[in-house]
C-alpha positions as CSV (number, residue, x, y, z in Angstrom):
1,X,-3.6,-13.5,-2.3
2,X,-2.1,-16.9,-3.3
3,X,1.1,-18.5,-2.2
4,X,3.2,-20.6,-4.2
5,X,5.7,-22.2,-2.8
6,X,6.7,-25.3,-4.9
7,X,9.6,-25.9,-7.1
8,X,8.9,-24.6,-10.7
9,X,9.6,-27.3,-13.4
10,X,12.5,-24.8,-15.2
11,X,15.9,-24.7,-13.5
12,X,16.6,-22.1,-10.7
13,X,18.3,-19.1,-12.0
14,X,22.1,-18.6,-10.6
15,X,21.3,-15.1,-9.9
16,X,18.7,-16.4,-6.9
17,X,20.2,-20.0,-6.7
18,X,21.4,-19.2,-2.6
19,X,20.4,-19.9,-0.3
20,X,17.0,-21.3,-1.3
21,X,18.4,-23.7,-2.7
22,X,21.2,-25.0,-0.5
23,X,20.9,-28.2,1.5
24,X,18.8,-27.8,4.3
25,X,17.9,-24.5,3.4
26,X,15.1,-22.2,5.3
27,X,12.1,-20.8,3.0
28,X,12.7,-18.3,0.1
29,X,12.5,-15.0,1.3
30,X,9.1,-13.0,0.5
31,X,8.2,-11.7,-3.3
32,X,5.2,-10.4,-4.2
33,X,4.2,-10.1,-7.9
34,X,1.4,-7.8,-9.0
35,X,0.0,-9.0,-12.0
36,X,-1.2,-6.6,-14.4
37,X,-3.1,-5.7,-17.6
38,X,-3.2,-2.2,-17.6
39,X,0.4,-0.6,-16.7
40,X,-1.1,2.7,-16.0
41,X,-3.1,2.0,-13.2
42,X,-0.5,-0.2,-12.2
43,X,1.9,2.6,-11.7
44,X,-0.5,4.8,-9.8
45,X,-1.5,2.2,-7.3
46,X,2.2,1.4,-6.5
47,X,3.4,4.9,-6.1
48,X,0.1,5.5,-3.4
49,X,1.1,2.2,-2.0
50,X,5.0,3.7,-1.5
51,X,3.5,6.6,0.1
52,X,1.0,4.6,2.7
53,X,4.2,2.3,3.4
54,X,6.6,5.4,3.8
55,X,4.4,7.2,6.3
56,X,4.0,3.7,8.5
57,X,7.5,4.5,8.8
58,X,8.8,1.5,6.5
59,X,12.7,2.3,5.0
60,X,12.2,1.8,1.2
61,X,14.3,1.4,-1.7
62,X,13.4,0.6,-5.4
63,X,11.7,2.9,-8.1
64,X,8.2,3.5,-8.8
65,X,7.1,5.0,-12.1
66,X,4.9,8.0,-12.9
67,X,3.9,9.6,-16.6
68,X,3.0,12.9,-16.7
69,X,2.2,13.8,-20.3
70,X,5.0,16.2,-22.5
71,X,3.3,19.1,-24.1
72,X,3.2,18.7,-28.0
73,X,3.4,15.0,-27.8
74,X,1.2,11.9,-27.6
75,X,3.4,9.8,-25.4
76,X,3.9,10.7,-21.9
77,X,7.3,10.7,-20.2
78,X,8.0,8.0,-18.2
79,X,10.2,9.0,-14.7
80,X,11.3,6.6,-12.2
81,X,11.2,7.9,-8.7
82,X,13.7,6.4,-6.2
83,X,12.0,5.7,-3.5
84,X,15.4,5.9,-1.2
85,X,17.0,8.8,-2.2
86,X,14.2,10.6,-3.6
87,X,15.5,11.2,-6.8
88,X,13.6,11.5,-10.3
89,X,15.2,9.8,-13.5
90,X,13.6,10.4,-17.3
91,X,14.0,7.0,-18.4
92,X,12.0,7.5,-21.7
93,X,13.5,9.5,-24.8
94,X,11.9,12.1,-26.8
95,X,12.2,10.0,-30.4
96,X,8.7,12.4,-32.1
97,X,5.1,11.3,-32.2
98,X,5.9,9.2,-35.3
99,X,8.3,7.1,-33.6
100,X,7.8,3.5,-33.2
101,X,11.0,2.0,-31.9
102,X,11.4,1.8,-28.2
103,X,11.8,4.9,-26.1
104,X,13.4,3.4,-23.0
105,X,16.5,5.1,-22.4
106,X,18.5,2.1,-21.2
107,X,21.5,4.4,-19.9
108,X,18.9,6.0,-17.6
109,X,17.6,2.6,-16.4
110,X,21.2,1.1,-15.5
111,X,21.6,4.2,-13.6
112,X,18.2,3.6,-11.7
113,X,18.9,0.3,-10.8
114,X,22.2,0.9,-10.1
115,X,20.7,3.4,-7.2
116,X,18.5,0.2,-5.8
117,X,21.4,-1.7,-5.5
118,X,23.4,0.8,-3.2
119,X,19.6,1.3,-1.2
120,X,19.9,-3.0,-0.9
121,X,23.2,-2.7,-0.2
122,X,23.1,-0.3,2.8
123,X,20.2,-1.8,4.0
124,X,16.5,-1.3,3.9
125,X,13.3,-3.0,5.1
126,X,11.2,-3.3,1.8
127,X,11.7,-2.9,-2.2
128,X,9.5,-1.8,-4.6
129,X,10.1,-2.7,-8.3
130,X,7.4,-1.1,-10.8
131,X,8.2,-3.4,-13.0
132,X,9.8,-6.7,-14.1
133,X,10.1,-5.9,-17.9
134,X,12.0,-7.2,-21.0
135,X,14.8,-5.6,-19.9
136,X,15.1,-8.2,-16.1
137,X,13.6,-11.1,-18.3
138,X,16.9,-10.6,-20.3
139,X,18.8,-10.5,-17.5
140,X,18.9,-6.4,-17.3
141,X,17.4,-3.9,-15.8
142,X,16.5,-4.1,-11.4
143,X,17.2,-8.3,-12.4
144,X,20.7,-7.6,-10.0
145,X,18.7,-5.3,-7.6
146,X,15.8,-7.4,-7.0
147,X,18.0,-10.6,-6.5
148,X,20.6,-9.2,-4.3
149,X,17.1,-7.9,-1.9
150,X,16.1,-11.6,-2.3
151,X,19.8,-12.7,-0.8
152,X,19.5,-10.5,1.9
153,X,16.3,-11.2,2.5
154,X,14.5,-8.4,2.0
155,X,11.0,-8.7,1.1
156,X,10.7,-7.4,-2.7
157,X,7.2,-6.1,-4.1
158,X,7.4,-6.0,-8.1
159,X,4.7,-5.4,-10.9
160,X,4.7,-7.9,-13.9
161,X,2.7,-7.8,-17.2
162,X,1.2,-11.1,-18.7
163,X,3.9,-11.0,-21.4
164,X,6.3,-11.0,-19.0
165,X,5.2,-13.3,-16.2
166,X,6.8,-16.3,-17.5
167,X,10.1,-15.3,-17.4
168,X,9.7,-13.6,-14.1
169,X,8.1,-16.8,-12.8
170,X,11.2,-18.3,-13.7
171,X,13.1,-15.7,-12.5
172,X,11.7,-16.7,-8.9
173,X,11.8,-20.1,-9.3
174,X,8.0,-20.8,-8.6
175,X,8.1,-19.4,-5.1
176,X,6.2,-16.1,-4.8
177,X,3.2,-14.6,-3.6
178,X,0.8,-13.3,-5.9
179,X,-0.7,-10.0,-4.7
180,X,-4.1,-8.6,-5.1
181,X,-4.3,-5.4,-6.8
182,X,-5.9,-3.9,-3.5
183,X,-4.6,-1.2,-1.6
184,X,-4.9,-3.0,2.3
185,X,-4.0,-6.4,1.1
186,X,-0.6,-4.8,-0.2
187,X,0.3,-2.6,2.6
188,X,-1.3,-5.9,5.0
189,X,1.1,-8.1,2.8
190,X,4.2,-5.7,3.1
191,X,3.9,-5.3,6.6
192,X,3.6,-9.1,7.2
193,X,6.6,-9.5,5.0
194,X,8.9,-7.3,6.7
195,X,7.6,-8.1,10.5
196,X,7.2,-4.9,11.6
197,X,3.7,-5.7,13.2
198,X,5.4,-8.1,15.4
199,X,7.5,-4.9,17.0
200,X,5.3,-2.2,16.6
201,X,1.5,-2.6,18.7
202,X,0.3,0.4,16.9
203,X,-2.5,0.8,14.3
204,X,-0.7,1.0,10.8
205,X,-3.8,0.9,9.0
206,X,-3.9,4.8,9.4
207,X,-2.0,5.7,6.6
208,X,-3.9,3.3,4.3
């Protein structure tokens, strides 16, 4: 994995502007970025990841994002699964196989991340974030979510693509850690992040 942790040479964005940036202010609180090519795979490994993490007994909250295909149709559906409450939102609409447009169903997504934030807000010891889209490089989307983690610190994993990482670079200010797309080194990462080796002397490589 490699750590950045110097200033990025755009402006900080208000939305993470405190307390990293205060006078005399301790380090940035831990986010790791998956970078990725292929958003498929991508999905897959961070939903086995949520798993491993859940059954080392980690509190999660944030979405990850599966696509099981729609009979009659080309294009998959694409459900978010809150990884807090357990609930399943359809954030793609059915538009036909000759559609081109978009399919994201942004009243669907505002009400995902709108679940995340209630998770950050009542406390949790890791988020996940499938991914940092167009929508949070607009200033949409988990954007509010994934700060307000970052506030309290609470260590955020997230998944960007190439198009997208410059904006979410920007987004963190230059301070992140980019993650490996490995299955240990997340879960290894995660439980770094969140210190729960430090309290807990048991193996939590057996979920892995």
């Amino acid at each position: 994995m490699t750590v950045f942790a110097g200033r990025s040479t755009v402006a900080r964005p208000p939305d993470l502007m405190t307390p990293a940036d205060a006078p005399g202010a301790i380090p940035p609180p831990p986010l790791g970025v998956l970078i990725y090519d292929d958003a498929l795979n991508i999905d897959s490994l961070l939903v086995q990841r949520a798993q491993a993490l859940a059954q080392l007994g980690f509190r999660l909250g944030g979405v990850v994002q599966s696509n099981p295909p729609r009979p009659g149709r080309r294009k998959c559906d694409m459900l978010l699964n809150d990884l807090s409450s357990g609930e399943t939102t359809l954030i793609s609409s059915d538009q036909g196989d000759g559609a081109n447009g978009c399919r994201l169903d942004l009243s669907a997504l505002s009400d995902a991340a709108l679940g995340v934030e209630k998770a950050v807000a009542a406390g949790v010891d890791l988020v996940i974030i499938n991914k940092f889209g167009k929508q949070e490089a607009q200033g949409r989307g988990f954007r509010s979510a994934i700060a307000e983690a970052l506030v309290r610190d609470i260590p955020v994993v997230l998944a960007v693509s190439r198009l997208n990482l410059d904006a979410c670079l920007e987004f963190a200010g230059g301070r992140f850690t980019q993650l490996e797309a490995e299955p240990v080194a997340i879960v290894d990462w995660c439980r770094q992040a969140v210190g729960r080796s430090q309290r807990d002397g048991g193996d939590r490589h057996a979920a892995v």
